[in-house]
MIKOL-668803 format. One line per field, with one value per residue (C-alpha): y, z, x; residue number from 1. Coordinates in nm, 4 decimals. Layout:
BEGIN
north Y,...
up Z,...
east X,...
i NUM,...
//
This chain:
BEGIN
north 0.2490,0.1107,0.1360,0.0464,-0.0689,-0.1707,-0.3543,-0.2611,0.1195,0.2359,0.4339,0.7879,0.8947,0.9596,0.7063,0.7590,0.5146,0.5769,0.4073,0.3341,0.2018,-0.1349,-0.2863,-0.2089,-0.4192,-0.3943,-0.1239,-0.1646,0.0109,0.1796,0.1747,0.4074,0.5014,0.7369,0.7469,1.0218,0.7986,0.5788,0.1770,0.0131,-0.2324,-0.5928,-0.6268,-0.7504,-0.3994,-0.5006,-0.3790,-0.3475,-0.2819,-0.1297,-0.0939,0.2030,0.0077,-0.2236,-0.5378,-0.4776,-0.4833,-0.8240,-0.9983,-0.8782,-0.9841,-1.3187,-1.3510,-1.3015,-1.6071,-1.7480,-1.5284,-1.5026,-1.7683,-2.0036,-1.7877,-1.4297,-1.2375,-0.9662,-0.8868,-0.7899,-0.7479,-0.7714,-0.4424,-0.4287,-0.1734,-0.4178,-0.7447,-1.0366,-1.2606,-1.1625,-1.4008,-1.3573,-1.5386,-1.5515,-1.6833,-1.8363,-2.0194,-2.1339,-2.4149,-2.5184,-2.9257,-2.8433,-2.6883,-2.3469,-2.2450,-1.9303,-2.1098,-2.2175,-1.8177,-1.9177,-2.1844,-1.9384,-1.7681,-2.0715,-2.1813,-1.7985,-1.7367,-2.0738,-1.9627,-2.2382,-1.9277,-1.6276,-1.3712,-1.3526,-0.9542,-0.9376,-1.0647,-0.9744,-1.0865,-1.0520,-1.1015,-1.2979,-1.2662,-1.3599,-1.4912,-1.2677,-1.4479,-1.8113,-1.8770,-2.1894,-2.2562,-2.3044,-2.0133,-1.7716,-1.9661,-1.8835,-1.4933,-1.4260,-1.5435,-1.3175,-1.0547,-1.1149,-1.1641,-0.7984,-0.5961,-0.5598,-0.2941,-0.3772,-0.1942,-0.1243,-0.2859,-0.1240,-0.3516,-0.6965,-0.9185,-0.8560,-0.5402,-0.5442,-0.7323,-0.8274,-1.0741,-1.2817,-1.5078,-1.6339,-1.6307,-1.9538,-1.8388,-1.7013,-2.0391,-2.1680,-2.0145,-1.6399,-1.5553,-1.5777,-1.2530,-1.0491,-0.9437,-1.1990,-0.9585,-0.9275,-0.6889,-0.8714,-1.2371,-1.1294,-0.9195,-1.2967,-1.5023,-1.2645,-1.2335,-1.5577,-1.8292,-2.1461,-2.0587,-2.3902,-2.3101,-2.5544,-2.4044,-2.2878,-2.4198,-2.4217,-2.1077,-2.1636,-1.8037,-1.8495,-1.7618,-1.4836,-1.1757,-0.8686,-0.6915,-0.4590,-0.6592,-0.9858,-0.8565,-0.7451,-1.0757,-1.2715,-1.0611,-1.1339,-1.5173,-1.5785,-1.3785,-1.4780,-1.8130,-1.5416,-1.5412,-1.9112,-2.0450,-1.8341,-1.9463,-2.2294,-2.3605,-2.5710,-2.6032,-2.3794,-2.2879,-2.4281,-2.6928,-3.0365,-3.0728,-2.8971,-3.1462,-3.3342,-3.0452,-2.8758,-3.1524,-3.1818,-2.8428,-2.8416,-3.0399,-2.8198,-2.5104,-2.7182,-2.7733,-2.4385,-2.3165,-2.5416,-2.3296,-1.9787,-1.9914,-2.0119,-1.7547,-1.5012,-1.5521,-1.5057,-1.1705,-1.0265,-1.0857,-0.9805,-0.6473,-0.7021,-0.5524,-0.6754,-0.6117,-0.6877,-0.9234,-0.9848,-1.2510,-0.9603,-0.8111,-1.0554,-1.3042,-1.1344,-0.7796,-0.5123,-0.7668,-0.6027,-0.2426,-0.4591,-0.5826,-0.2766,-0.1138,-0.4306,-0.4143,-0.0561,-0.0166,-0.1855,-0.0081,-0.3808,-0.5244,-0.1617,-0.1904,-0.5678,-0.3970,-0.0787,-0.3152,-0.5069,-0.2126,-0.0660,-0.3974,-0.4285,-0.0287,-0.1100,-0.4566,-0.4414,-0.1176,0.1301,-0.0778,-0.0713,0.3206,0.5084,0.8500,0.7502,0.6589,0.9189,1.1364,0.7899,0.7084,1.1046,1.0061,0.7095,0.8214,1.0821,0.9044,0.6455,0.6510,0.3937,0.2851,0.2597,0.4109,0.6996,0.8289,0.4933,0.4944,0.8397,0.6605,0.3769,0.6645,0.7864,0.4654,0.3604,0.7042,0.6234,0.5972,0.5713,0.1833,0.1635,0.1973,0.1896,0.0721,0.2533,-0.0520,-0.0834,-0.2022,-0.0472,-0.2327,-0.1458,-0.2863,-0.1806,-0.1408,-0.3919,-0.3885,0.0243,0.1719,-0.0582,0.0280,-0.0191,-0.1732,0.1083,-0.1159,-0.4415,-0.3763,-0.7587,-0.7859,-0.7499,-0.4358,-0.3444,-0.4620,-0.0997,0.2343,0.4518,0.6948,0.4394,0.2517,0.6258,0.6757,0.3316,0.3463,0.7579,0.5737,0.3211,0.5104,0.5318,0.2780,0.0253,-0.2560,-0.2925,-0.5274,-0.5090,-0.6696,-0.7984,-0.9754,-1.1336,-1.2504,-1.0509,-1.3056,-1.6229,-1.9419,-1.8824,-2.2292,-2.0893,-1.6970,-1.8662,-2.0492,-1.7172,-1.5334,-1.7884,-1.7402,-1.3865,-1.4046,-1.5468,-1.2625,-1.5308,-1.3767,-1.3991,-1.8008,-1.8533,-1.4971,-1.4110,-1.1402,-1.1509,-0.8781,-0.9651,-0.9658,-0.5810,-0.4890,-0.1395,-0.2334,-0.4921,-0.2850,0.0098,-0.2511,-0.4709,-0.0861,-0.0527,-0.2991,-0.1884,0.1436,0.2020,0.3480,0.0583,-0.0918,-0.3860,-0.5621,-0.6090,-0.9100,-0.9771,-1.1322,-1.2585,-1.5185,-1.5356,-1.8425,-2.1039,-2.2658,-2.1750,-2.1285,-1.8626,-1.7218,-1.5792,-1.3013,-1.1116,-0.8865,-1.0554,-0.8694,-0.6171,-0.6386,-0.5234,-0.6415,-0.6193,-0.9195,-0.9857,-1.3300,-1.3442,-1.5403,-1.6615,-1.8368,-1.9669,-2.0238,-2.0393,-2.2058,-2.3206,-2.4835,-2.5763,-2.9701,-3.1483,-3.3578,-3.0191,-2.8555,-3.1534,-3.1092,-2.7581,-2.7788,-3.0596,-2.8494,-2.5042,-2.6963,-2.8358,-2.5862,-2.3167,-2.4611,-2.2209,-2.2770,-2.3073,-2.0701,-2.0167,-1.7768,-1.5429,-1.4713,-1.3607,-1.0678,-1.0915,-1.2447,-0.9942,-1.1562,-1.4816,-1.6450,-1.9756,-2.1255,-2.2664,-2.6151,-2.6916,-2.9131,-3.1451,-3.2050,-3.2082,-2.9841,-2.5953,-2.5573,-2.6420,-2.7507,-2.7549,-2.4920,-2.2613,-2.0073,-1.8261,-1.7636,-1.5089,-1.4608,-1.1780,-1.0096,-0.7670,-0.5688,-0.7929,-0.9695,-1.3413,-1.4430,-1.7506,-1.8542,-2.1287,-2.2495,-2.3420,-2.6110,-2.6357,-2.9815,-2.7981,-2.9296,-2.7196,-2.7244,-2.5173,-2.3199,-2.3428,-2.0350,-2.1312,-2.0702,-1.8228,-1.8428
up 2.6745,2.4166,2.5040,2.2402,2.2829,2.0509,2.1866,2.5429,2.5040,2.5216,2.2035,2.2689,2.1008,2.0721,2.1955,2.1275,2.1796,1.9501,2.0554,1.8572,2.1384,1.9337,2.2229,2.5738,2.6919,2.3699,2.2408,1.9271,1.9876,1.7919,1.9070,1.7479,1.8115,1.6488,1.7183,1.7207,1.5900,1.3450,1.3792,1.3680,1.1040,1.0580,1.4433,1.6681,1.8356,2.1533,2.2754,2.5619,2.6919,3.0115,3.1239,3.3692,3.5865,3.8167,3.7619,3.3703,3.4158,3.6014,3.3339,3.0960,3.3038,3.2771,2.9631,2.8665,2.8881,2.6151,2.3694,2.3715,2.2346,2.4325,2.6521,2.5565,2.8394,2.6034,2.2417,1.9187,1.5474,1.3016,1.0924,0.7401,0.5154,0.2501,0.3426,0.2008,0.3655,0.2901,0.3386,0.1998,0.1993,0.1193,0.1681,0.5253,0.5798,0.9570,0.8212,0.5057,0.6131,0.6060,0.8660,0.9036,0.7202,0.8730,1.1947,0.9712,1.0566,1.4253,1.3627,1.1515,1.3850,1.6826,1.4569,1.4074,1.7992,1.8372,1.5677,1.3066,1.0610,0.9843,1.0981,0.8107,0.7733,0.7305,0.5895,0.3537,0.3572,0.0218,0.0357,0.2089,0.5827,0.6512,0.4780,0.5499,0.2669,0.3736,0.7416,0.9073,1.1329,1.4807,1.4203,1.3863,1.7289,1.8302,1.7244,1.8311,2.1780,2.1409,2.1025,2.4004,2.6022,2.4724,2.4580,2.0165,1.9589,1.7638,1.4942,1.3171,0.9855,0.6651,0.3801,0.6136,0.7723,1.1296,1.2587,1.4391,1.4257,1.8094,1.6501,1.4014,1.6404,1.7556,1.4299,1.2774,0.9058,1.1525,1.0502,0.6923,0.5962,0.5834,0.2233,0.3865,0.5782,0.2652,0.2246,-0.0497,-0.3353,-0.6894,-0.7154,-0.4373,-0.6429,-0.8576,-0.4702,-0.3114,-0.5742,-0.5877,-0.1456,-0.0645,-0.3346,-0.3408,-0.6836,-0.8518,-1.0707,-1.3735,-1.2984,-0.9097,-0.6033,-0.5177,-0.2654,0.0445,0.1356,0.3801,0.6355,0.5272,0.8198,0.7853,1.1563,1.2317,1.5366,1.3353,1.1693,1.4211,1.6584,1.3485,1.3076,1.7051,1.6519,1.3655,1.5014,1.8943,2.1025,2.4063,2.3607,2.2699,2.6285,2.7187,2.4289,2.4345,2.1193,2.0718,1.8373,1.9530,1.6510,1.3697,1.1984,1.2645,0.8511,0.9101,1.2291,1.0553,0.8609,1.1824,1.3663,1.0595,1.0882,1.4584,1.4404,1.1525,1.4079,1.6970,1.5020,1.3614,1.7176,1.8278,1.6105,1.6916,1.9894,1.7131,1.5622,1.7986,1.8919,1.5256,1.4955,1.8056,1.6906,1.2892,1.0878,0.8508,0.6604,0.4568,0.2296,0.1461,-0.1305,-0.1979,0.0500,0.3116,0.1915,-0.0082,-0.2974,-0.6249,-0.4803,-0.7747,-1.0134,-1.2798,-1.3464,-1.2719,-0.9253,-0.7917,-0.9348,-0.7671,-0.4248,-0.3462,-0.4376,-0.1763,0.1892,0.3755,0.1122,0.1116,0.4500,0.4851,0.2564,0.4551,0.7487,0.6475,0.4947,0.8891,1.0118,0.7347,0.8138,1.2214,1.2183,0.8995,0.7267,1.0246,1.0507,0.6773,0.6687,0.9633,0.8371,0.4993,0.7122,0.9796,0.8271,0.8381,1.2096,1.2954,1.1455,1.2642,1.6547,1.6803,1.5023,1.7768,2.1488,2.4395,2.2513,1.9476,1.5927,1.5138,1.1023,1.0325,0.6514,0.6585,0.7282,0.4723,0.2582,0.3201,0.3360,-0.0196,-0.1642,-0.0322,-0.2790,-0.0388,0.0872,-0.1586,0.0010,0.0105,0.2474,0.1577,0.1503,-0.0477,-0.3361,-0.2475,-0.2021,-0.3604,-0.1951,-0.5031,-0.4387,-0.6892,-0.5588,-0.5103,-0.8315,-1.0672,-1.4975,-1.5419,-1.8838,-2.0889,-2.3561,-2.0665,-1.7415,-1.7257,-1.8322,-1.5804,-1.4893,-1.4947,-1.1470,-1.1670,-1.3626,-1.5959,-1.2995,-1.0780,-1.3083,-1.3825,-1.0379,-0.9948,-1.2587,-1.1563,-0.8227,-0.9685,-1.2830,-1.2730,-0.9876,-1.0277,-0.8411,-0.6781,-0.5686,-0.6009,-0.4466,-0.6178,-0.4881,-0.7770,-1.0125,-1.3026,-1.4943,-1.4822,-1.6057,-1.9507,-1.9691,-1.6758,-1.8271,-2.1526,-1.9769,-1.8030,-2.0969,-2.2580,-1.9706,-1.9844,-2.3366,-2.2756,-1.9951,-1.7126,-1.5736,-1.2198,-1.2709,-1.2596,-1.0654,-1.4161,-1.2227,-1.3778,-1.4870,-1.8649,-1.8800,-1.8929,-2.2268,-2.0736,-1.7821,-1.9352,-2.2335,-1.9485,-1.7365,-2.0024,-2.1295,-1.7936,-1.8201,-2.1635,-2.0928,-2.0926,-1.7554,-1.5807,-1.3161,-1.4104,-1.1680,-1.0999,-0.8642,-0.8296,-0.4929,-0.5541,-0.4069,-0.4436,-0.6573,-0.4158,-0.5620,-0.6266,-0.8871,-1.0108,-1.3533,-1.4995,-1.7533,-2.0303,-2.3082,-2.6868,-2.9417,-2.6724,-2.5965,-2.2339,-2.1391,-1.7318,-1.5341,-1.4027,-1.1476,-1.0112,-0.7126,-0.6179,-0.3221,-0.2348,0.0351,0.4042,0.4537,0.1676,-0.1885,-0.4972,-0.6325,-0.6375,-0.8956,-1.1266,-1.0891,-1.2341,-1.5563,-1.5464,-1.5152,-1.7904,-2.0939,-1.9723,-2.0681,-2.3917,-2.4963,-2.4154,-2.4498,-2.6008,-2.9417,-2.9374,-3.1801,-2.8946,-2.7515,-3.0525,-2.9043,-2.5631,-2.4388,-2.3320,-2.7056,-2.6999,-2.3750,-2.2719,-2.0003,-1.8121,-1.5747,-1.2658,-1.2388,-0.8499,-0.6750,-0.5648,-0.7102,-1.1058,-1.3521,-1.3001,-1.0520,-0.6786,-0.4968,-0.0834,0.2123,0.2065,0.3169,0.0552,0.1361,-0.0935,-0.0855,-0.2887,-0.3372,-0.2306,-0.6220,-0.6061,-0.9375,-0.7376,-0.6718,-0.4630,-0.4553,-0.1887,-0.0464,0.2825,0.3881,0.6671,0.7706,0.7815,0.4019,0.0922,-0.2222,-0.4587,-0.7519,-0.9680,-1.1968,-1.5514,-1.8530,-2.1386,-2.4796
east 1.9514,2.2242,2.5705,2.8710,3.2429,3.5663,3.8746,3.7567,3.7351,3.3420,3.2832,3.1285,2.8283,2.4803,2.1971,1.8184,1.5155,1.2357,0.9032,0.5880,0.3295,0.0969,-0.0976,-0.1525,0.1487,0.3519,0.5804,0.7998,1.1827,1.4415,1.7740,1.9976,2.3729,2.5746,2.8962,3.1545,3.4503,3.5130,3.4655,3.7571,3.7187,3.6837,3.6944,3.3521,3.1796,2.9871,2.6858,2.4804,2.1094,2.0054,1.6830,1.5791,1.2811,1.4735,1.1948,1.2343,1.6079,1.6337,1.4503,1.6682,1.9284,1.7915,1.6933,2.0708,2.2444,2.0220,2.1067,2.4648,2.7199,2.9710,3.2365,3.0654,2.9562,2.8175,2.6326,2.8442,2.8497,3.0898,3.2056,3.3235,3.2639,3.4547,3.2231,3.3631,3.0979,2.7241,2.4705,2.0986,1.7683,1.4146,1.0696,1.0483,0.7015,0.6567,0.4573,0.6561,0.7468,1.1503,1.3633,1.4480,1.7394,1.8085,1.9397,2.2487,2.3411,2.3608,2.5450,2.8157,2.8280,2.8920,3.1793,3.3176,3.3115,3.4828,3.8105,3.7188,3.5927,3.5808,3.2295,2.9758,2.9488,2.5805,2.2686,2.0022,1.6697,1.5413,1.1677,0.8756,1.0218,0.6427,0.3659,0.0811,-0.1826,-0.0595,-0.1022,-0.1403,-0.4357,-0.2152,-0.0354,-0.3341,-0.4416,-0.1084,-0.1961,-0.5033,-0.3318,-0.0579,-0.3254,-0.5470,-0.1910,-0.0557,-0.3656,-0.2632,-0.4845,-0.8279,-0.9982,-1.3081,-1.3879,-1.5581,-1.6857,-1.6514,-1.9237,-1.7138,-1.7262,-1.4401,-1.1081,-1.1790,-1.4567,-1.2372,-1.1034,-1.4386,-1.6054,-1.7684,-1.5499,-1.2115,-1.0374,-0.9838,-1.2977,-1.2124,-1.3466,-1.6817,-1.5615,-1.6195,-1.9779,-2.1613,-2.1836,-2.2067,-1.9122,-1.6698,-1.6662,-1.3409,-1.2019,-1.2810,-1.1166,-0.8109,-0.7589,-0.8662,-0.8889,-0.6997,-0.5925,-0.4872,-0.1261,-0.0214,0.3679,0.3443,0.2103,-0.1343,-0.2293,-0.3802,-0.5020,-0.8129,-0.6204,-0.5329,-0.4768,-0.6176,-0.5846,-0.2923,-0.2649,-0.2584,0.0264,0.2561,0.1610,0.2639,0.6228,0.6486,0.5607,0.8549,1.1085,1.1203,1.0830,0.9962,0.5806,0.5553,0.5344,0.2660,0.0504,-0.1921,-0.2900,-0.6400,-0.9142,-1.1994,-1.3640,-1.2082,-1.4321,-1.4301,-1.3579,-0.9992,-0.8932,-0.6884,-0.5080,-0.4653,-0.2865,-0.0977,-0.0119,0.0525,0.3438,0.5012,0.4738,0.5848,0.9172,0.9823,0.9188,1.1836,1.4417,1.3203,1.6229,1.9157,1.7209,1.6761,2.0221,2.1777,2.0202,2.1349,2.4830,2.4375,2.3530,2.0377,1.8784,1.5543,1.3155,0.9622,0.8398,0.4791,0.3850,0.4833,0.1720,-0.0194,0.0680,0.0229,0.0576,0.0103,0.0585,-0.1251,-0.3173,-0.6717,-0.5808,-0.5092,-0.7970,-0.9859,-0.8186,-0.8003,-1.1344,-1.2370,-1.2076,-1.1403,-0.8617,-0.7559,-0.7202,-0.5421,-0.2864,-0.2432,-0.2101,0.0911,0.2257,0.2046,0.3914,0.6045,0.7287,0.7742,0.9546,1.1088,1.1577,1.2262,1.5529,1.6537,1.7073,1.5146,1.5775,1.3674,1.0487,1.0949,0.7965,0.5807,0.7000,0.6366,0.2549,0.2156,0.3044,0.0654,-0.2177,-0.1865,-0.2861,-0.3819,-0.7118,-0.5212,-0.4991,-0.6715,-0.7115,-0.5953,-0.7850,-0.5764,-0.2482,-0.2475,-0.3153,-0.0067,0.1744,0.0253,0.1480,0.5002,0.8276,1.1015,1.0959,1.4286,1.7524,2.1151,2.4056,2.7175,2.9743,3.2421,3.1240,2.7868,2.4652,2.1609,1.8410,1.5452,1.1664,1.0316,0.6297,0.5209,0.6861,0.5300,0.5057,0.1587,0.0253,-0.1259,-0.2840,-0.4585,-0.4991,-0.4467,-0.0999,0.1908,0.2954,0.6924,0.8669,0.9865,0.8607,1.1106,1.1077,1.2667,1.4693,1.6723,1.7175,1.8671,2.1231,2.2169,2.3181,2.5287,2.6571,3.0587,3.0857,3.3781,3.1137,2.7708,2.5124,2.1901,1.9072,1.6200,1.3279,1.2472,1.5584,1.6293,1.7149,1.5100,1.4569,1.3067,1.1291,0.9158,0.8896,0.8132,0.4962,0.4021,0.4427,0.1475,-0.0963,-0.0730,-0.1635,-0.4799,-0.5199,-0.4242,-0.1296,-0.2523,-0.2572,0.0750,0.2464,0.3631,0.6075,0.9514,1.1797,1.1116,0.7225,0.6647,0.8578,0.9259,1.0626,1.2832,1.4273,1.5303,1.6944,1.9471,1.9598,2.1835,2.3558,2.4499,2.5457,2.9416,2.9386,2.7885,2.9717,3.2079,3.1270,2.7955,2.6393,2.2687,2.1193,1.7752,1.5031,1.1254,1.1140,1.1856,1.5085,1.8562,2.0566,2.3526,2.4496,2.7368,2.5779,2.8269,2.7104,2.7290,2.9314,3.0920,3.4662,3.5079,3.1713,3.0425,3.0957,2.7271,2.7007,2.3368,2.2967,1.9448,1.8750,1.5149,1.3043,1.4838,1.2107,1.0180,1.1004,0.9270,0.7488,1.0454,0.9124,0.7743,1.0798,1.3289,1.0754,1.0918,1.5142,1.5072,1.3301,1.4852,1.8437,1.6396,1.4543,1.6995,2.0459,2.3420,2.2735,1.8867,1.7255,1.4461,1.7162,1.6707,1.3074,1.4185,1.4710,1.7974,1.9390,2.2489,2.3305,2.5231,2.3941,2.6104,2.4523,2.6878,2.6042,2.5549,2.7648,2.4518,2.0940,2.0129,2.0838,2.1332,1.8823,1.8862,1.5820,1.5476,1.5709,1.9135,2.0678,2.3302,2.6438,2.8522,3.2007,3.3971,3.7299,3.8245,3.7393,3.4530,3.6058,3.6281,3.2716,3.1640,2.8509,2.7398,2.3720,2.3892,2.1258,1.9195,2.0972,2.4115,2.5415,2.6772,2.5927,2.8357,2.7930,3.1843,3.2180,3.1445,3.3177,3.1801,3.3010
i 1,2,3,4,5,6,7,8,9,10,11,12,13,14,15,16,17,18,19,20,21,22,23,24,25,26,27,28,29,30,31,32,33,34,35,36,37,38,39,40,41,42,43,44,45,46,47,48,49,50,51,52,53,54,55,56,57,58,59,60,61,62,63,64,65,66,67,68,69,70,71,72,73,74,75,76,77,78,79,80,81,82,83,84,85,86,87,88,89,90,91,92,93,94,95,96,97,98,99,100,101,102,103,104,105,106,107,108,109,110,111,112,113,114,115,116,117,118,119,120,121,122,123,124,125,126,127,128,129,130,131,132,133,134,135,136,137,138,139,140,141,142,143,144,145,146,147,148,149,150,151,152,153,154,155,156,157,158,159,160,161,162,163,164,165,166,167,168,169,170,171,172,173,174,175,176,177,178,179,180,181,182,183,184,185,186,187,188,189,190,191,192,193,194,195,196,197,198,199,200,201,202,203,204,205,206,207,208,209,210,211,212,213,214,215,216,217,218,219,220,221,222,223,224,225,226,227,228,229,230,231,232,233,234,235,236,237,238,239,240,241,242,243,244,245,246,247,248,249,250,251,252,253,254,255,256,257,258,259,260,261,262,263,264,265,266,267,268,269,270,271,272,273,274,275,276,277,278,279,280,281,282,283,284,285,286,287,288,289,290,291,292,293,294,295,296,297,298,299,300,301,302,303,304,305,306,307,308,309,310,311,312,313,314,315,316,317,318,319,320,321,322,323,324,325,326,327,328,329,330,331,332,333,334,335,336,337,338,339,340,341,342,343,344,345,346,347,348,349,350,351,352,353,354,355,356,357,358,359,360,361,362,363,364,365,366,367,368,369,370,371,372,373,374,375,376,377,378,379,380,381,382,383,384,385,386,387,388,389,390,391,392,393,394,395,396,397,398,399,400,401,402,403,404,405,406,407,408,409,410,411,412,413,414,415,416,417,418,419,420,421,422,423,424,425,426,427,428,429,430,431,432,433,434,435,436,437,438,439,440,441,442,443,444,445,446,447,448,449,450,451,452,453,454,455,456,457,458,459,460,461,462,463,464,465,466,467,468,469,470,471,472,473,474,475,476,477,478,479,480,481,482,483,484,485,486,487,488,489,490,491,492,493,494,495,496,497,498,499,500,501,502,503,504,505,506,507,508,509,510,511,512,513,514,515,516,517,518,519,520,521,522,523,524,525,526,527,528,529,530,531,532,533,534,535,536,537,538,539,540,541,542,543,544,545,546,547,548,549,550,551,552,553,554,555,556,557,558,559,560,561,562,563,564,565,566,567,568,569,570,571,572,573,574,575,576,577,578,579,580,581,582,583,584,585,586,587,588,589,590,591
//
């Protein structure tokens, strides 16, 4: 049970515990409390859990002194309703070599508790909380573990060499090898290449995808494994079979996990003591996820890919989604509880039916100004004319909701996985591949790559009624950078700062991306007459030089840190490194 209190007082209201059982031993929560009075605002609300089986209890009891900060003998979060302090991130790979940015929110919060600043008043994980396609050989050890320790419930497999997901862990292709896991067919050579391949990018990163999960229980272990320190000393890591070819990579990768374990404490802690919210980016799923009109007719035609997507969709809704907005998903959680017993699910191709068919995963936080968290990956405008070209982060359908919600508004922020305005040395490269029908070489998913989509959106930000102020949060790319955006030719134009902040825990070839930085400021400099061949030509676009690193982009793990006014017309953009350094962002100047 959840209990709540302000300034001393308990607060009256009404506590529920919603339960979705996963495993024999393991049962996912929701804590709710509504209260019957207002919060008072800008001021810490505490909280507390009780447990109603005495043994249960004492652990808790425990387990507490861990998780709360120096001198607090309880839990609490900061409210605001105004937040002047909003901090957001992206793409956190446990075995990215960097530390963890995300424990710079613990140690906000350490200095906060202490009087040297003020609370942050939430944070907003913007995509690629886990990487479900790129997982490190230790840490499936360290799930398959977590599954025999919890009882995660197994299933049956259609379309796979296994059977069952009970035999991956001891099968000779379980580790590094799993594209072997697809039957060796004809048809399933463009399914292989797209789940599993190593696909080698000219702009990107190289993808290592074999292995990739596909079990329900794979999933949720893996949410359990990034979030928590609390499993970790019961698992027992060693190389039973994995080849003798990947030794060396799995040592390697061993002591990457063995130091992003180390942080999972600050971690755990932080969000105990912070509102988030989050929401999912492809790598929650798989990389590349609906890219285009061809790989979804090539995935969901097949009942096991089908199925790895249904699957993270299911762990995505429990340990993400559920938390975002529960009365959205309550018809899912309704389904999903009585489809599943003590042996596990039952209908479960019936289920990621449903889940696939779902429009709601978009949501909003009433805040003053409001925040708008969109659904760039379910509603996508598919290509009419290739089913190889990108489709449209977002249909007409969506787009009209999106700007009915924000229409008259004197501010907002929106969230966007993806930035809505990138780099256009790197869109103009994507734009090339998908030319030559390559767009899956080089994730050619940006805002401007589906004409559609991109004409409805700078239509919005057009329109007379849009909001003046308008800030962007943003990730996905892994680096950082911030523009100031104004409309050409318009006299009381909307102020538009973008802020995008990438990876937590991951960041792009430091050596690629100076190139890349070098002949976007080239190629694409105020008065280059490449700019008259963009999209966004009507528009003036100032990049905020950072404070540290090269040019207008930053490159290395952070966490951002946004600061507004109160009318949201001051905006302060820093990154927050893992090491505990700043980089800053200075407004620039438009003409």
């Amino acid at each position: 049970m959840i209990a709540l209190e302000q300034a001393g007082k308990p607060l009256t209201g009404e506590a529920n515990n919603d339960t979705v059982q996963v495993g024999s031993h393991a049962f996912i929560h929701l804590l709710s409390f509504s209260a019957f009075e207002e919060f008072r605002q800008q001021k810490r609300v505490q909280y507390t859990l009780t447990f109603t089986e005495s043994s249960a209890q004492q652990e808790w009891v425990n387990e507490q002194p861990t998780l709360r900060y120096d001198r607090q003998d309880t839990f609490s979060f900061h409210v605001n309703n105004t937040p002047s302090t909003i901090l957001h991130g992206s793409c956190r790979k446990p075995h990215f070599d960097g530390k963890d940015a995300l424990t710079q929110v613990d140690t906000l919060h350490q200095k906060a508790f202490d009087g040297k600043s003020e609370f942050p008043d939430l944070l907003l994980m913007t995509g690629d909380q886990i990487y479900a396609d790129d997982v490190a050989g230790p840490m499936l050890k360290a799930i398959h573990a977590t599954i025999d320790l919890l009882g995660l419930f197994h299933e049956s497999l259609d379309g796979a060499v296994v059977s069952s997901t009970q035999q991956l862990a001891t099968h000779q292709h379980g580790f590094y090898e799993r594209e072997q896991l697809l039957p060796q067919i004809e048809t399933n050579t463009v399914l292989s290449s797209i789940f599993f391949g190593a696909k080698k990018k000219p702009v990107f990163t190289s993808v290592n995808a074999q292995n990739h999960l596909i079990g329900f229980a794979e999933i949720i272990a893996m949410y359990l494994l990034v979030w928590s320190d609390a499993l970790w000393p019961f698992i027992k890591i060693d190389k039973s079979y994995v080849g003798e070819k990947y030794s060396a990579l799995f040592d390697k990768e061993r002591d990457t996990i063995s130091a992003f374990v180390a942080d999972l404490p600050k971690v755990r802690r932080a969000m105990a003591h912070i509102p988030t919210y989050m929401i999912f980016d492809d790598h929650d799923v798989t990389d590349d996820w609906n890219l285009t009109r061809g790989w979804e007719q090539e995935v969901y035609g097949n009942p096991l890919s089908k199925r790895m997507i249904g699957n993270a969709l299911l762990g995505y809704l429990l340990c993400q989604g559920w938390g975002n907005a529960p009365s959205n998903v309550t018809p899912l959680i309704e389904k999903l509880q009585k489809n599943i017993s003590e042996k596990g699910l039952n209908e479960h191709d019936e289920l990621i039916d449903t889940l696939l068919d779902f429009d709601q995963w978009h949501y909003r936080l009433d805040t003053s100004p409001p925040i708008e968290v969109l659904d760039t990956r379910t509603q996508r405008w598919r290509s009419e004319s290739n089913m190889n070209k990108p489709s449209g982060l977002m249909d007409w359908e969506a787009l009209c909701d999106f700007q009915h919600s924000i229409i008259g508004k004197e501010a907002v922020i929106v969230v966007s996985a993806a930035p809505i305005y990138g780099v256009k040395v790197i869109e103009a490269i994507q734009k090339v591949f998908t030319f030559f029908g390559k767009a899956l070489t080089v994730d050619a998913e940006n805002w401007m790559a589906h004409k559609g989509t991109a004409n409805v959106m700078l239509n919005i930000f057009r329109h007379y009624k849009t909001p003046p102020e308008f800030i962007i949060l943003s990730g996905d790319v892994h680096y950082s950078f911030v523009y100031d955006v104004r409309l050409r030719f318009r006299r009381n134009s909307p102020h538009i700062t973008q802020f995008t902040c990438s990876g937590l825990k991951n960041a792009f070839p430091d050596g690629l991306i100076k190139w890349l930085d070098r002949f976007n400021r080239v190629l694409y400099r105020t008065t280059s007459p490449l700019n008259l061949f963009t999209r966004r030509r009507n528009m003036s676009i100032k990049a905020r030089q950072p404070s540290d690193g090269y040019g207008e982009l930053f490159n290395g793990c952070a966490l951002g840190v946004l600061k507004i006014s109160h009318n949201s017309t001051e905006v302060e953009c820093k990154a927050l490194l893992s090491n505990g350094k700043q980089v800053e962002f200075p407004p620039a100047t438009h003409d």
